[in-house]
VOZA-127241 format. One line per 3 residues: number of its first residue (from 1); their letters; for each residue x, y, z of C-alpha. Coordinates in steps of 0.1 Angstrom, whole numbers, padded with zeros to 4 digits. Layout:
NUM> a> X,Y,Z; ...
# end
This chain:
1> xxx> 0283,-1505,1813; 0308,-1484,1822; 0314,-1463,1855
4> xxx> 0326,-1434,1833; 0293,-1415,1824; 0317,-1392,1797
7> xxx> 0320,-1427,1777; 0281,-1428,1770; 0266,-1407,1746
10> xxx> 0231,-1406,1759; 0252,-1391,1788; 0264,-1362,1768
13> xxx> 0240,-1358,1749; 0219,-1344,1777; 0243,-1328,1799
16> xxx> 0249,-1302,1770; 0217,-1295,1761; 0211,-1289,1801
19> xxx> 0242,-1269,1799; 0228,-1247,1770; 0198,-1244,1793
22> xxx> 0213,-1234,1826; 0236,-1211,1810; 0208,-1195,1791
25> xxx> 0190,-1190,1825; 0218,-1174,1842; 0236,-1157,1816
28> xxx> 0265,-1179,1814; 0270,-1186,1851; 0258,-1218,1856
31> xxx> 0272,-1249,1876; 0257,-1286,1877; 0252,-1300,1911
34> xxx> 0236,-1328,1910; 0221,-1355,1878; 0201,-1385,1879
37> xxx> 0196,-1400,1847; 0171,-1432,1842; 0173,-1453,1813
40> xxx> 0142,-1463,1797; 0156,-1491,1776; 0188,-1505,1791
43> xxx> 0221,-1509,1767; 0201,-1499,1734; 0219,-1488,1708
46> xxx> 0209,-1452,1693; 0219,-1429,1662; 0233,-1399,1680
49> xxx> 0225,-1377,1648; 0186,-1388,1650; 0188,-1380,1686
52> xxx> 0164,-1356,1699; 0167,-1340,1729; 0135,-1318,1750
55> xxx> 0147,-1299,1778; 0122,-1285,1803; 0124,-1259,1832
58> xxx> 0107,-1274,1863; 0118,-1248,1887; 0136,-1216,1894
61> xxx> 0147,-1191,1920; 0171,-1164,1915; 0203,-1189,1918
64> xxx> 0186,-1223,1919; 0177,-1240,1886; 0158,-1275,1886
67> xxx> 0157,-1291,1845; 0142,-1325,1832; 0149,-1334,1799
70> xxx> 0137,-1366,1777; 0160,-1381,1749; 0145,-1396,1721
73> xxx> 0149,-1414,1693; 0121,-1419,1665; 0096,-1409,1689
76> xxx> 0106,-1432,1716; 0121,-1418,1747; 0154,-1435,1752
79> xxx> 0161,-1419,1788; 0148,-1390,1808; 0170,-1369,1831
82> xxx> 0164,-1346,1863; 0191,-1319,1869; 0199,-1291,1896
85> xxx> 0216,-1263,1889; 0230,-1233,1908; 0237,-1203,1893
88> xx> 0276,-1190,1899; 0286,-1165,1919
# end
């Protein structure tokens, strides 16, 4: 696997749909702090266009954002993702 989390797509895939999130939340002013990403089912092979991604709100003050999302594939979830957010100033 490598170090470079740009080079996986799970990776990407869920990072912009946080994005889309966060921004949504803030109007447009949001910043990622901090990810942690586990994989549910290491070095498996997915369609990126069956993909599915569900992004969650967990938390939120007026500049502090906390997001989980699941990815999955078919019905399975591939990986799930905690995320904090802080809202640009």
């Amino acid at each position: 696997m490598s170090n470079h989390l740009n080079d996986h797509s799970y990776y990407n895939i869920i990072i912009n749909d946080m994005d889309k999130h966060a921004n949504n939340e803030f109007n447009g002013n949001a910043r990622l702090l901090s990810v942690n990403i586990d994989l549910e089912i290491l070095d498996y092979s997915f369609n990126q266009k069956l993909a599915e991604v569900k992004t969650s709100v967990e938390k939120k003050s007026k500049d502090t954002l906390f997001l989980k999302s699941t990815l999955l594939e078919s019905g399975k979830a591939i990986a799930q993702a905690s995320s904090l957010w802080s809202k640009e100033i």
